[in-house]
VEXBA-506718 format. One record per residue: residue number from 1; y, z, x negated of N, C-alpha, C, O, CB in turn; residue in three letters. Coordinates in Angstrom, 1 decimal, padded with zeros to 4 digits, always signed. Atoms other than C-alpha are relative to their C-alpha. Glycine has a CB too. Example, Ala and Ser with C-alpha at 12.3 -4.5 7.8 and 13.67 -1.06 7.14 Angstrom:
# residues 2
ATOM seq     nY     nZ     nX    caY    caZ    caX     cY     cZ     cX     oY     oZ     oX    cbY    cbZ    cbX type
ATOM   1 -001.2 +000.0 -000.9 -004.5 +007.8 -012.3 +001.2 +000.0 -000.9 +001.2 +000.7 -001.9 +000.0 +001.2 +001.0  ala
ATOM   2 -001.1 +000.0 +000.9 -001.1 +007.1 -013.7 +001.1 +000.8 +000.8 +002.2 +000.9 +000.3 +000.5 -001.4 -000.4  ser
END
This chain:
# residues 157
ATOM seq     nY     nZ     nX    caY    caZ    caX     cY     cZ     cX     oY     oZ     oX    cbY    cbZ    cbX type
ATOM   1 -000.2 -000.4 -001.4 +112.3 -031.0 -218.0 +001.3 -000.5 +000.5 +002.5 -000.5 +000.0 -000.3 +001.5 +000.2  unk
ATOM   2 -001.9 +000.5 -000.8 +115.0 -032.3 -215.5 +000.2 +001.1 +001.4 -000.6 +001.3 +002.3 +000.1 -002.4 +001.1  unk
ATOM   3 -000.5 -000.9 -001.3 +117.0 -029.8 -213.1 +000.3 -001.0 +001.4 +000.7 -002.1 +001.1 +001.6 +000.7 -000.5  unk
ATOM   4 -000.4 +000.2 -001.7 +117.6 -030.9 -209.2 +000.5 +001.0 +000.7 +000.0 +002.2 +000.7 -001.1 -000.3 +000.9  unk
ATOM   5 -000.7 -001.0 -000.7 +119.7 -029.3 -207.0 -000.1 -001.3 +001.4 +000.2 -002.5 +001.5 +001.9 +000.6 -000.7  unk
ATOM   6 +000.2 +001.0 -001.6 +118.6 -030.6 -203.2 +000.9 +001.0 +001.1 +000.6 +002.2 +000.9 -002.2 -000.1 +000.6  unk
ATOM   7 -000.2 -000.5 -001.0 +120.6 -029.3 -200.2 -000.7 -000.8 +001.6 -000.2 -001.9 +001.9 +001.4 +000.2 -000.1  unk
ATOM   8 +000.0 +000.3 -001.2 +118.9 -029.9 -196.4 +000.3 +000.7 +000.9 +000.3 +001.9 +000.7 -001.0 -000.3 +000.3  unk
ATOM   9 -000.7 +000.0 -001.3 +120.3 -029.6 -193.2 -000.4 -000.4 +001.3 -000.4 -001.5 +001.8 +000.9 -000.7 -000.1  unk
ATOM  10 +001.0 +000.4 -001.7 +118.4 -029.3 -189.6 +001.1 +000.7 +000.4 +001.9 +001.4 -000.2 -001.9 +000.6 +000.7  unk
ATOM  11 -000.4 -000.6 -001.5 +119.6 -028.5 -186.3 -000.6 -000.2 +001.2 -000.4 -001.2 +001.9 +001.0 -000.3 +000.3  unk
ATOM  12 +000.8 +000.5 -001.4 +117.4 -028.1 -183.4 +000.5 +000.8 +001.3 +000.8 +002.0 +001.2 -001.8 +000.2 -000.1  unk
ATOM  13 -000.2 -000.6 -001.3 +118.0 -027.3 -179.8 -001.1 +000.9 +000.5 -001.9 +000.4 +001.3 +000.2 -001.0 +001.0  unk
ATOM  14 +001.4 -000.6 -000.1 +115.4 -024.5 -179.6 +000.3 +001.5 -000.7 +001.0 +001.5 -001.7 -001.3 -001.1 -000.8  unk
ATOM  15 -000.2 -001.0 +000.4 +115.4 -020.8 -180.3 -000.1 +000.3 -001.4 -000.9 -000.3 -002.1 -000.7 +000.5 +000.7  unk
ATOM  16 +000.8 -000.4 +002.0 +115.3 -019.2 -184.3 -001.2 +000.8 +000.5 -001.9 +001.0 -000.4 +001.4 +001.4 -001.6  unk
ATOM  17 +001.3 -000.4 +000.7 +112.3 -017.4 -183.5 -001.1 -001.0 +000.0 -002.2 -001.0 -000.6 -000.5 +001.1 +000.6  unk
ATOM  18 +001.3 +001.2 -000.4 +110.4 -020.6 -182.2 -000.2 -000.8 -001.7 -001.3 -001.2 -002.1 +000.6 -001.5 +001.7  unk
ATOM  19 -000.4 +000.6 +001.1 +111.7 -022.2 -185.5 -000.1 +000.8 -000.6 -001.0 +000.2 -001.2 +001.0 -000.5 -000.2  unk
ATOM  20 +000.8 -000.4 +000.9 +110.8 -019.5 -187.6 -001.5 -000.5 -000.2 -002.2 -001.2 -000.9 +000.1 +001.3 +000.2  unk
ATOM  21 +001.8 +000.4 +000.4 +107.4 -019.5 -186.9 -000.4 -001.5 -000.5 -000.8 -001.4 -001.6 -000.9 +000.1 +001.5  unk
ATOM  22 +000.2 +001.3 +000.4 +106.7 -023.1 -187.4 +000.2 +000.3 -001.4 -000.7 +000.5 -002.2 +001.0 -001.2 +000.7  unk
ATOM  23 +000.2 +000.2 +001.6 +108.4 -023.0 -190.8 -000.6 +000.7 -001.1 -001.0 +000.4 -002.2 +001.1 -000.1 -000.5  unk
ATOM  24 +001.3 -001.1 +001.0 +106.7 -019.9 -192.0 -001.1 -000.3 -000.1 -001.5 -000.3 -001.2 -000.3 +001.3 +000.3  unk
ATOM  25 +001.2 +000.2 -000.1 +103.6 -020.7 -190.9 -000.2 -001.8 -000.6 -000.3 -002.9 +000.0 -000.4 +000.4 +001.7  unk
ATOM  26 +000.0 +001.3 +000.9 +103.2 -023.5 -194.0 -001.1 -000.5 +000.1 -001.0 -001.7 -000.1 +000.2 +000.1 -001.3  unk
ATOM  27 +000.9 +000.1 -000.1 +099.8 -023.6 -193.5 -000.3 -001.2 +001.1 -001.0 -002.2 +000.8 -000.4 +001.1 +000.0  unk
ATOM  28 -000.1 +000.8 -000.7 +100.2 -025.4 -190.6 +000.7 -001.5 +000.3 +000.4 -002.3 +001.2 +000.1 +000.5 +000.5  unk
ATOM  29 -000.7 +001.2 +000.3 +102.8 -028.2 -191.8 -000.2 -001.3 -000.3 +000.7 -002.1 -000.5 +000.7 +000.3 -000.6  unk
ATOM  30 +000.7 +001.2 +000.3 +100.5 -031.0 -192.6 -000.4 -001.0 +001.3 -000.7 -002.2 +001.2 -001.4 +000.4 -000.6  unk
ATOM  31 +000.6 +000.1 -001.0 +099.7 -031.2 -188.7 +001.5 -000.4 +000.6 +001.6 -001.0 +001.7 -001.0 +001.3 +000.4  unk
ATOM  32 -001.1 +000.6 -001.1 +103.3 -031.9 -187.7 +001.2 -000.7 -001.2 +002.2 -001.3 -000.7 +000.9 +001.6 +001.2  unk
ATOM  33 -001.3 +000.8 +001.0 +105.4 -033.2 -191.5 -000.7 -000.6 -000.8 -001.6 -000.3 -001.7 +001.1 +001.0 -000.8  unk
ATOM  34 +001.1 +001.0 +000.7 +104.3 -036.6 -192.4 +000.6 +000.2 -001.9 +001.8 +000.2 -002.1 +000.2 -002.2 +000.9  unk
ATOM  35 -000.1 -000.2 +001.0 +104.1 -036.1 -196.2 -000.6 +001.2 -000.7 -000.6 +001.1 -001.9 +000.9 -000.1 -000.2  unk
ATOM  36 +000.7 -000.9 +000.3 +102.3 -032.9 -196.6 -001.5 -000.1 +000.3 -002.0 +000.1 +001.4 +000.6 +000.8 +000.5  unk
ATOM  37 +001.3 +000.4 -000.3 +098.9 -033.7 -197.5 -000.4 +001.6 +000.2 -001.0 +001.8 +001.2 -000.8 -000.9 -001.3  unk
ATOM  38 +001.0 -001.3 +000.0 +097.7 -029.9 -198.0 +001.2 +001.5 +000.0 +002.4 +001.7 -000.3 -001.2 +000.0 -001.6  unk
ATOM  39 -000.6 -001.4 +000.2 +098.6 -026.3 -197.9 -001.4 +000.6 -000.1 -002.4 +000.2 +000.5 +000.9 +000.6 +001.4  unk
ATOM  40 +001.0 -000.8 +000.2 +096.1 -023.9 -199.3 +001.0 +001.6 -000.4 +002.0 +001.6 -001.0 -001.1 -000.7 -001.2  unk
ATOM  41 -000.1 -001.0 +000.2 +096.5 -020.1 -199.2 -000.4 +000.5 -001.3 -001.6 +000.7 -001.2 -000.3 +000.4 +000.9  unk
ATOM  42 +001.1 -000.3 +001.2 +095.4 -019.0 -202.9 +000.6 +001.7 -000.2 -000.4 +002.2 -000.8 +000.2 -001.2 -001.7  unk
ATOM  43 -000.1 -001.3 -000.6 +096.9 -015.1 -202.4 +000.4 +000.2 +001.1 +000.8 -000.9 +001.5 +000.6 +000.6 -000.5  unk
ATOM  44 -000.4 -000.4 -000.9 +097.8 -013.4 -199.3 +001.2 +000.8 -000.1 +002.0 +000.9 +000.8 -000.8 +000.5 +000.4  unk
ATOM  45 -001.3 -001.0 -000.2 +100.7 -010.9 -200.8 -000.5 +001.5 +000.7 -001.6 +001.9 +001.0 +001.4 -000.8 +001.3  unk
ATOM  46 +000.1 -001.3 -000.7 +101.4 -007.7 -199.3 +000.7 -000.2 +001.4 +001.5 -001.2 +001.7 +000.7 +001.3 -001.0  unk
ATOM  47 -000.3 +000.2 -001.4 +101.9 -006.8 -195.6 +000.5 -000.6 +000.8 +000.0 -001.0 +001.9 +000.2 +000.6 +000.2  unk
ATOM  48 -000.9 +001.0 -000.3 +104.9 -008.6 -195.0 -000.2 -001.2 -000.4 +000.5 -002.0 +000.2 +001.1 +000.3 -000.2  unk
ATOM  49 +000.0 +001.0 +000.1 +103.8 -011.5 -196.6 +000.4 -000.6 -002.0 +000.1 -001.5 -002.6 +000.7 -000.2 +001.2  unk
ATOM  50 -000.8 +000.1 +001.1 +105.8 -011.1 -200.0 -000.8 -000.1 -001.2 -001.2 +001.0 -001.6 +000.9 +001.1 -000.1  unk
ATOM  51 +000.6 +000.4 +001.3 +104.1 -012.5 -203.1 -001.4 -000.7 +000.1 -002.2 -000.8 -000.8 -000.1 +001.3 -000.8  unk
ATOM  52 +000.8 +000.9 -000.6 +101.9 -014.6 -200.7 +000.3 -001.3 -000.9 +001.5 -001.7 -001.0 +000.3 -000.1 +001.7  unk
ATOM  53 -000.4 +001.4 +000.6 +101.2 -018.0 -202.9 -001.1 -001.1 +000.6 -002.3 -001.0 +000.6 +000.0 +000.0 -001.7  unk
ATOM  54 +000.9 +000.7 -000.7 +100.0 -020.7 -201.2 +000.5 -001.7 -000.9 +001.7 -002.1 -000.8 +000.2 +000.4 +002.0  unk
ATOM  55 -000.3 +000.8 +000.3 +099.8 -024.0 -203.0 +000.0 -001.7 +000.7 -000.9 -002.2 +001.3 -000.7 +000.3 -000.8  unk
ATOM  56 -000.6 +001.0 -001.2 +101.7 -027.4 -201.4 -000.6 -001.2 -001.0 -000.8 -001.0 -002.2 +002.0 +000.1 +000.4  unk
ATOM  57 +000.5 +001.0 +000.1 +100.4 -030.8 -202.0 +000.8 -001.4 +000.8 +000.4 -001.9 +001.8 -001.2 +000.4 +000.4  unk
ATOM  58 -000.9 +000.9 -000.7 +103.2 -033.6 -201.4 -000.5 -001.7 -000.4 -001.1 -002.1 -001.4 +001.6 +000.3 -000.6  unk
ATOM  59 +000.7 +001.2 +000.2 +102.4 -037.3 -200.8 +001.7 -000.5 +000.6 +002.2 +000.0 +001.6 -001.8 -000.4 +001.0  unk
ATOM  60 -000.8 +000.5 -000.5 +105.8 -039.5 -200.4 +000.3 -001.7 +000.3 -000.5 -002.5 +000.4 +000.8 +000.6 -000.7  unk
ATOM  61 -000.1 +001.8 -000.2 +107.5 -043.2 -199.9 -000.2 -000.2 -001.6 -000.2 -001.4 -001.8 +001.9 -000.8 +000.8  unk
ATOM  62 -000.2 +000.6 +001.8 +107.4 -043.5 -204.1 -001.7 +000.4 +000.2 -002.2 +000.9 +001.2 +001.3 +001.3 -001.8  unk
ATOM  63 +000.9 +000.1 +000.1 +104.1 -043.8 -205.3 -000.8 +001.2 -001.1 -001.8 +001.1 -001.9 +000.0 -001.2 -000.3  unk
ATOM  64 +001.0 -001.5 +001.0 +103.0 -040.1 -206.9 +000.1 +001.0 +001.1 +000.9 +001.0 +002.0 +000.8 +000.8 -001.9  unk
ATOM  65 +000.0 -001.2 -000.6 +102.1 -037.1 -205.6 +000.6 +001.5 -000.8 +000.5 +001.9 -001.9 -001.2 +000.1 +000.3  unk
ATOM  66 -000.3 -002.0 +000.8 +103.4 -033.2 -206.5 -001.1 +000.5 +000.9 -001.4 +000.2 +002.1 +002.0 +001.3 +000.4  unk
ATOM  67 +000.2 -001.7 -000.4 +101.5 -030.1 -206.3 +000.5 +001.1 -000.9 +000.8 +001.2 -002.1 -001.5 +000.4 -000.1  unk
ATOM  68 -001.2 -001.1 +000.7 +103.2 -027.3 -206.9 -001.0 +001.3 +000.9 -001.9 +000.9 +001.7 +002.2 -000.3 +000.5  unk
ATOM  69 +000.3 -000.9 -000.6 +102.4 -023.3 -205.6 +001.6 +000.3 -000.2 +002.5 +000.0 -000.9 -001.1 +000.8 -000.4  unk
ATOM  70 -001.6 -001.4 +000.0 +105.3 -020.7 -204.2 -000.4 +000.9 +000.3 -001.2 +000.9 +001.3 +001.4 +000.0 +001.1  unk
ATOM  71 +000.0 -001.5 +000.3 +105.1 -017.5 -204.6 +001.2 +000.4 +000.9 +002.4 +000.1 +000.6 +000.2 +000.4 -001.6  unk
ATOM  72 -000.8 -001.0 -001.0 +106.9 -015.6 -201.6 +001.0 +001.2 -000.4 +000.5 +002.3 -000.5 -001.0 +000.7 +000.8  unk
ATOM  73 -000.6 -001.2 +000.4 +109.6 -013.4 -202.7 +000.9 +000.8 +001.1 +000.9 +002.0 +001.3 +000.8 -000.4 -001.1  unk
ATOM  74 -000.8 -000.6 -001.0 +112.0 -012.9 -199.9 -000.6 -000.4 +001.4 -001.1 -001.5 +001.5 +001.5 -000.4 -000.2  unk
ATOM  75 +000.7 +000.4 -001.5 +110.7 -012.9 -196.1 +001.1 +001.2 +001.0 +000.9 +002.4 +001.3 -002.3 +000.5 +000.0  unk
ATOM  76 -000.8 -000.9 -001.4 +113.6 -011.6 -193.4 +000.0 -000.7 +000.9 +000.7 -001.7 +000.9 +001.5 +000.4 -000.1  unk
ATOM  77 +000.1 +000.4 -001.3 +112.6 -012.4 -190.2 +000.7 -000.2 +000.9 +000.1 +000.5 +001.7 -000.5 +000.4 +000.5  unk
ATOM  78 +000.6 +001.7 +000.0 +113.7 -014.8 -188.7 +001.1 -000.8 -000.8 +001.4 -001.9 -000.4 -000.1 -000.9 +001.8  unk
ATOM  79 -001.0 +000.1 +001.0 +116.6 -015.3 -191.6 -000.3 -000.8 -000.8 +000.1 -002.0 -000.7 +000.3 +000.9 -000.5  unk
ATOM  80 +000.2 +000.5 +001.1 +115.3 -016.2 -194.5 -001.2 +000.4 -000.8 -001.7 +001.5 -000.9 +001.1 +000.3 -000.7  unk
ATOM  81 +001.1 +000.2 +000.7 +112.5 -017.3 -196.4 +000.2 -000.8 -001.4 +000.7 -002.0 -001.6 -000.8 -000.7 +000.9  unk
ATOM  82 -000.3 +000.7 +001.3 +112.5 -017.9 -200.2 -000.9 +000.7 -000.8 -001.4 +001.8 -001.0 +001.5 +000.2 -000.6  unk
ATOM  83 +001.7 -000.2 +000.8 +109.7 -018.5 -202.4 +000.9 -000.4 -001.8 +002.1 -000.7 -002.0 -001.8 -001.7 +000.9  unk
ATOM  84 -000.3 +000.9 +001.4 +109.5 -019.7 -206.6 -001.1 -001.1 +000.2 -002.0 -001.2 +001.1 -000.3 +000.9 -001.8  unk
ATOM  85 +001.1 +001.2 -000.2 +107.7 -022.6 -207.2 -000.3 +000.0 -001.4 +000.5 +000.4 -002.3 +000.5 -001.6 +000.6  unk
ATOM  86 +000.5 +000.2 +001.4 +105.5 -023.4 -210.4 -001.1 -000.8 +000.1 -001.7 -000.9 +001.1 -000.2 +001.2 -000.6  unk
ATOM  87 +000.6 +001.0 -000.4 +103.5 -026.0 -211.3 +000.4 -001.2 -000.4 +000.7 -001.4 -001.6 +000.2 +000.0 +001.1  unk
ATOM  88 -000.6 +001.5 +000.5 +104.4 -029.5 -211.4 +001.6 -000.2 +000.1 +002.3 -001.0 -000.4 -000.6 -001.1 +001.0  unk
ATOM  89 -001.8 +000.1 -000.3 +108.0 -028.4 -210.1 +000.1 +001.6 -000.1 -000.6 +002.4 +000.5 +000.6 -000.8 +002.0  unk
ATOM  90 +000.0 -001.4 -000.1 +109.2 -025.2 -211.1 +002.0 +000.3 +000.7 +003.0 -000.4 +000.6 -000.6 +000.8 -001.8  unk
ATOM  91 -001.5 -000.1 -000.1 +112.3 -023.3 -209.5 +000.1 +000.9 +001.1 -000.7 +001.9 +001.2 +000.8 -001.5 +000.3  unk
ATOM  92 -000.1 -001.0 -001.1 +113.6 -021.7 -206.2 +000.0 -000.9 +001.2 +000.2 -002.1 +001.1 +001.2 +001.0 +000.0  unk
ATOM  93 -000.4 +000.6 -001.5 +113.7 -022.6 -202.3 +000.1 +001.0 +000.4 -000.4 +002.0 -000.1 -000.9 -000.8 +000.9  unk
ATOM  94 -000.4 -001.3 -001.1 +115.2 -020.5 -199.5 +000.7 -000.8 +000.6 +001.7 -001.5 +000.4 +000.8 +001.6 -000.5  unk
ATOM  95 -000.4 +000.5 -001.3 +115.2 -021.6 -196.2 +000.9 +001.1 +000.2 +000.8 +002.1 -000.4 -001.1 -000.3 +001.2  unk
ATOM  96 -001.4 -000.8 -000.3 +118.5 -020.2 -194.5 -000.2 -000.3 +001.5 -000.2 -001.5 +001.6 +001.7 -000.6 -000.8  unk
ATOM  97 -000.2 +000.5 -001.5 +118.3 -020.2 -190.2 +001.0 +000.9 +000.7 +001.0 +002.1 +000.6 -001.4 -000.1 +000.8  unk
ATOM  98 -001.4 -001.1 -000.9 +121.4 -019.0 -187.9 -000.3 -000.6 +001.4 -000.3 -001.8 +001.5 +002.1 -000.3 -000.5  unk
ATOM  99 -000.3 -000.1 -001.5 +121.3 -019.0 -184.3 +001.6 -000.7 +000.4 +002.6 -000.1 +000.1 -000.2 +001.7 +000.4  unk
ATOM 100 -001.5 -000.1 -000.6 +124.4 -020.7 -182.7 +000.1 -000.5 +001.4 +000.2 -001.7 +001.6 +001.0 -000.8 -000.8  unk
ATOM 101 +000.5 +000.4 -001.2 +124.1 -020.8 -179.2 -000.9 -000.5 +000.7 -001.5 +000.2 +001.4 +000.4 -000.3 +000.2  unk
ATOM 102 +001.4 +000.2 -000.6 +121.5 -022.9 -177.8 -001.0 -000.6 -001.5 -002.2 -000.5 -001.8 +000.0 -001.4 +001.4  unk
ATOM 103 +000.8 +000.7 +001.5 +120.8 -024.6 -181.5 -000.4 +001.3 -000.7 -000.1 +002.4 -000.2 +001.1 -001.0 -001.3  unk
ATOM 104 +000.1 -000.8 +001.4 +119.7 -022.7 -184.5 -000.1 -001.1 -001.4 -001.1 -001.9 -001.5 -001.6 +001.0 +000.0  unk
ATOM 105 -000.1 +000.8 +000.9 +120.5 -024.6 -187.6 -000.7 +000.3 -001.3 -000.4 +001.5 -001.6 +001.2 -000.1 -000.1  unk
ATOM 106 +000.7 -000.2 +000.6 +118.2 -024.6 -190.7 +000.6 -000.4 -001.1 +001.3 -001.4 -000.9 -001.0 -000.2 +000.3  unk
ATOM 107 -000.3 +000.5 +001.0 +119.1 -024.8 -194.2 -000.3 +000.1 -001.5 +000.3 +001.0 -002.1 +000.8 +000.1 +000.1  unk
ATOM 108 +001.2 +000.0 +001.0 +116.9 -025.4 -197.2 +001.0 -000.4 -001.6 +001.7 -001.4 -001.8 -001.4 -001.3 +000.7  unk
ATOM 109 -000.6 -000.2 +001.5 +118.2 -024.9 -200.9 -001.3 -000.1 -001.1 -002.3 +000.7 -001.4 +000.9 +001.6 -000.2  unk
ATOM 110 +000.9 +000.8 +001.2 +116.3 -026.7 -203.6 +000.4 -000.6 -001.3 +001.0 -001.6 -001.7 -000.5 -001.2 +000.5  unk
ATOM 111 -000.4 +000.1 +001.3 +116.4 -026.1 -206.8 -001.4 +000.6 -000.9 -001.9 +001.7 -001.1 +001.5 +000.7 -000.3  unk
ATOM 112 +001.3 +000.2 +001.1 +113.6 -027.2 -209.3 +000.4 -000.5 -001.4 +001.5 -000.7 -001.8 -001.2 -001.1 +000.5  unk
ATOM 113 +000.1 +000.9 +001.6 +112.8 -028.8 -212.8 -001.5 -001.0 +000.1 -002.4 -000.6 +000.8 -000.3 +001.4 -001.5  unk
ATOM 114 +001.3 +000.9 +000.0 +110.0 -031.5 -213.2 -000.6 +001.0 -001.2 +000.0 +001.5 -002.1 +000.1 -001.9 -000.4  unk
ATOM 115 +000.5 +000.1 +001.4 +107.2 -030.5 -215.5 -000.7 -001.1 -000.2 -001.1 -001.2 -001.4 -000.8 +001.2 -000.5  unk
ATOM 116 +000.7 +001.1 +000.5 +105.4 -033.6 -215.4 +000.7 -000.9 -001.1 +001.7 -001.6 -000.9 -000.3 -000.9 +001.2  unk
ATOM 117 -000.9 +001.3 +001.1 +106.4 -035.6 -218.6 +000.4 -001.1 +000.2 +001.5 -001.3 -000.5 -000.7 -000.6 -001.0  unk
ATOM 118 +000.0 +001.1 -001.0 +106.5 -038.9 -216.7 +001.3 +000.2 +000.5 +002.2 -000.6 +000.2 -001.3 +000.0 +001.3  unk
ATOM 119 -001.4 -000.1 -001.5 +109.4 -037.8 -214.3 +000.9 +000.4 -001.0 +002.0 +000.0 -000.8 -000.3 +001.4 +001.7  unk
ATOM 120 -000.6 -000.9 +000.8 +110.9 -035.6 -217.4 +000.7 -001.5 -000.8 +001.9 -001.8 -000.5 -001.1 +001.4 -001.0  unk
ATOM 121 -000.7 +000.5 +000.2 +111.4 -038.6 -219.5 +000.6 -001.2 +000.9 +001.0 -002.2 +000.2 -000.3 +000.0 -000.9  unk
ATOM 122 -000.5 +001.1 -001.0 +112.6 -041.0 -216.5 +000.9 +000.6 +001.0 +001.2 +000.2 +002.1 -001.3 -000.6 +000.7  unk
ATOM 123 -001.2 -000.6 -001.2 +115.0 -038.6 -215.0 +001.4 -000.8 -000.3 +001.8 -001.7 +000.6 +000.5 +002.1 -000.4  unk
ATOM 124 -000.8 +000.8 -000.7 +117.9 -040.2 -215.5 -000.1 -001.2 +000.7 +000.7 -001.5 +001.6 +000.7 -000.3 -000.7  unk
ATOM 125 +000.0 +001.4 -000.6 +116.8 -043.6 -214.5 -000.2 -000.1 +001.4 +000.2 -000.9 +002.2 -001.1 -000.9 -000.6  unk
ATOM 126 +000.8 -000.2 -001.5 +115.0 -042.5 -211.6 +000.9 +000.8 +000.5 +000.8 +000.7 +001.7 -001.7 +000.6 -000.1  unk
ATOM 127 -000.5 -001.3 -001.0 +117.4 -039.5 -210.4 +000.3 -000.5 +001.0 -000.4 -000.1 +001.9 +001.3 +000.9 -000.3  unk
ATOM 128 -000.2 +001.0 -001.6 +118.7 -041.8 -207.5 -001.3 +000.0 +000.9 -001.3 +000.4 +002.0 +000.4 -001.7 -000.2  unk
ATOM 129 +001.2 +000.4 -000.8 +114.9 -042.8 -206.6 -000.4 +001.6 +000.6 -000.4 +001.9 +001.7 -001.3 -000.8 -001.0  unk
ATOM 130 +000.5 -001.5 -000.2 +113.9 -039.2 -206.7 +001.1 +000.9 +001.1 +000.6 +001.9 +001.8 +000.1 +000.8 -001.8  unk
ATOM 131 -001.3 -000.6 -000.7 +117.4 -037.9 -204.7 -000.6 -000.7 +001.1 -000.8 +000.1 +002.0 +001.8 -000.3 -000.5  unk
ATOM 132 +000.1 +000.9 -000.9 +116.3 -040.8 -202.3 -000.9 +000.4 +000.5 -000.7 +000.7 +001.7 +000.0 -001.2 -000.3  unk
ATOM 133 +001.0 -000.6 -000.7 +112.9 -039.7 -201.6 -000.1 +001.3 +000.4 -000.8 +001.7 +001.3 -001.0 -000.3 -000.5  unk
ATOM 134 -000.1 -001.6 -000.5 +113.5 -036.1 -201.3 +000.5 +000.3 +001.3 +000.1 +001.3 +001.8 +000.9 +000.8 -000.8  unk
ATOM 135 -000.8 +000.4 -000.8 +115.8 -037.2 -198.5 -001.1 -000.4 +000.8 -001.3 +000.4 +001.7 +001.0 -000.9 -000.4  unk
ATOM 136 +000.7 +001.1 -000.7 +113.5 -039.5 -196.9 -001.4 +001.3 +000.5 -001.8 +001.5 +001.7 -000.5 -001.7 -001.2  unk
ATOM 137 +001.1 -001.1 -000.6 +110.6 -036.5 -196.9 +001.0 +001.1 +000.9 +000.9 +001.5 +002.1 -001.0 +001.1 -001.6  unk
ATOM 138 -000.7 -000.9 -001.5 +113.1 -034.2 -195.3 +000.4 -000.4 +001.1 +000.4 +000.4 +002.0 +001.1 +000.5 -000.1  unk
ATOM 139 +000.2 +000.5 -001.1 +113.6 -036.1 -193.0 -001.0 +000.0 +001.2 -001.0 +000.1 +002.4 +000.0 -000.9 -000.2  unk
ATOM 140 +001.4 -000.1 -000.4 +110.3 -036.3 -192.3 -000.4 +001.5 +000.8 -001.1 +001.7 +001.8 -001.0 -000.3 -001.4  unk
ATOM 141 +000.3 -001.3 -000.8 +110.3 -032.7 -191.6 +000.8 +000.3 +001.0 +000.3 +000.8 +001.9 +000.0 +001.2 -000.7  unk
ATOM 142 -000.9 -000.3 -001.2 +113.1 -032.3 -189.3 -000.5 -000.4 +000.8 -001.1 +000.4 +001.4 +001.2 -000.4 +000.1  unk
ATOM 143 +000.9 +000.8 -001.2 +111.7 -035.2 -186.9 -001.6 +000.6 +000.2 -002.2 +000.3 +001.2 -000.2 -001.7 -000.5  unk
ATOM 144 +001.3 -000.3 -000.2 +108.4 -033.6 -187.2 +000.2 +001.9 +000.9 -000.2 +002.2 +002.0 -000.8 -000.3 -001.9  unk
ATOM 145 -000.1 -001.5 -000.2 +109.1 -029.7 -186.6 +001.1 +000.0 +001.5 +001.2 +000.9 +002.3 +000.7 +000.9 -001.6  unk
ATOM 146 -000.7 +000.4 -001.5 +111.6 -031.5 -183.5 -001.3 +000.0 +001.0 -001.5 +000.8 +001.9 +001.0 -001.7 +000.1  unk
ATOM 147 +001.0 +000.3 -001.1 +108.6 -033.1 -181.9 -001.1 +001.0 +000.2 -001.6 +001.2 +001.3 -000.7 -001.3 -000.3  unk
ATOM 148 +001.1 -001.7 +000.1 +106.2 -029.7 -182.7 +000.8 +000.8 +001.0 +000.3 +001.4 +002.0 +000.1 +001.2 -001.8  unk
ATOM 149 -001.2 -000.7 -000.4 +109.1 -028.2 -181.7 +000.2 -000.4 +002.2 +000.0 +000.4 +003.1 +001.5 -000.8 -001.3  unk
ATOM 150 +000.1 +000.7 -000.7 +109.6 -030.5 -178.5 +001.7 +000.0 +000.4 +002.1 -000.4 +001.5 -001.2 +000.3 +000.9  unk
ATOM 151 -001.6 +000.2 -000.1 +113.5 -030.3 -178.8 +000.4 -000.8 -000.9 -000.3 -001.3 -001.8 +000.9 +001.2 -000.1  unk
ATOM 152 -000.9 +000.8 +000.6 +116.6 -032.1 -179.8 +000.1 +000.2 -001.5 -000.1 +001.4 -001.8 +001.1 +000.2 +000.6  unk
ATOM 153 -000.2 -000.1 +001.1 +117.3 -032.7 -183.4 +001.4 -000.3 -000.8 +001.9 -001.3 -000.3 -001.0 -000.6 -000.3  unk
ATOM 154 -001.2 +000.8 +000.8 +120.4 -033.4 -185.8 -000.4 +000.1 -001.3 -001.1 +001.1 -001.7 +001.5 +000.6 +000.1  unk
ATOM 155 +000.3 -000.1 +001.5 +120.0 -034.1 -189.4 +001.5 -000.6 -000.7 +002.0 -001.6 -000.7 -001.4 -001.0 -000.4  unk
ATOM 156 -001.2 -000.1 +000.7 +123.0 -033.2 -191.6 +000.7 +001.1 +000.7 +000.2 +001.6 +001.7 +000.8 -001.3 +000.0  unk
ATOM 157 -001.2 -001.2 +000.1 +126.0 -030.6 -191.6 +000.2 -000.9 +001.3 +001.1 -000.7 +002.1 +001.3 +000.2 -001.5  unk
END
C-alpha cells in the first residue's frame, strides 16, 4: 500500500448553506462533477446521517477507475463533513467550509492508501501521475458545483 496526502481548495461566491447542500448531498454529484460515474447509498446511518455509507465510483483523465465506500463519521452543519473510506482507497476525507463574506471557501483533506496491487507497486513511478490527476478531478468539481451552483469560482488558497 502507498499513503497520499491530497489538499483542495474552492472558493465560491455563493452562500455555505447553498454549498453545503450540494456537497452533502453525494448522491447527486454525478449530475454536476464530470468524473463521478456513481453514487449508491448502501446504509443510511442514524438520524443525522452519521455512519451513512454510500459507495463512490471514480472515472478520471488516466485510464482506471476507483470504487471505494465512506462511511460518515462527522456531519456539522454546514461545517464539516468527514467520512473513512475503504475499499480500493482506504483512509480519511473532511471537507472544511467557512463563510467569508460573500464567498464561502471549501476545503477538502485527503488522505488515503491504495489497496489495488497495480497502483501499490507503481507508487513511486506513478506518484506525480496520480498527484496530477487528483488535481485535474478536483478541478472538475469546483467548476462543476460553480455552474450547479451558478456563481463565481477560485481554485487554490
Amino acid at each position: 500500500m502507498s499513503d497520499y496526502t491530497f489538499l483542495t481548495v474552492w472558493k465560491f461566491k455563493a452562500p455555505i448553506e447553498q454549498v453545503w447542500a450540494r456537497l452533502h448531498d453525494s448522491e447527486e454529484w454525478p449530475q454536476w462533477w464530470r468524473g463521478v460515474e456513481k453514487v449508491e447509498c448502501l446504509e443510511q446511518g442514524d438520524a443525522s446521517g452519521i455512519g451513512a455509507v454510500r459507495r463512490f465510483t471514480w472515472k478520471s483523465s488516466l485510464p482506471y477507475r476507483l470504487a471505494f465506500n465512506m462511511r460518515a463519521t462527522i456531519i456539522s452543519e454546514p461545517f464539516v463533513l468527514e467520512g473513512e473510506a475503504f475499499g480500493e482507497l482506504e483512509g480519511r476525507g473532511r471537507w472544511t467550509l467557512a463563510q467569508n463574506g460573500e464567498w464561502t471557501s471549501v476545503r477538502y483533506d485527503w488522505n488515503v492508501r491504495t489497496t489495488k496491487p497495480w497502483m501499490a507497486r507503481l507508487a513511486q513511478l506513478l506518484m506525480p501521475a496520480f498527484r496530477w490527476n487528483h488535481d485535474v478531478v478536483m478541478g472538475w468539481g469546483g467548476e462543476g458545483l460553480a455552474r450547479r451552483l451558478g456563481c463565481e469560482f477560485e481554485d487554490g488558497e
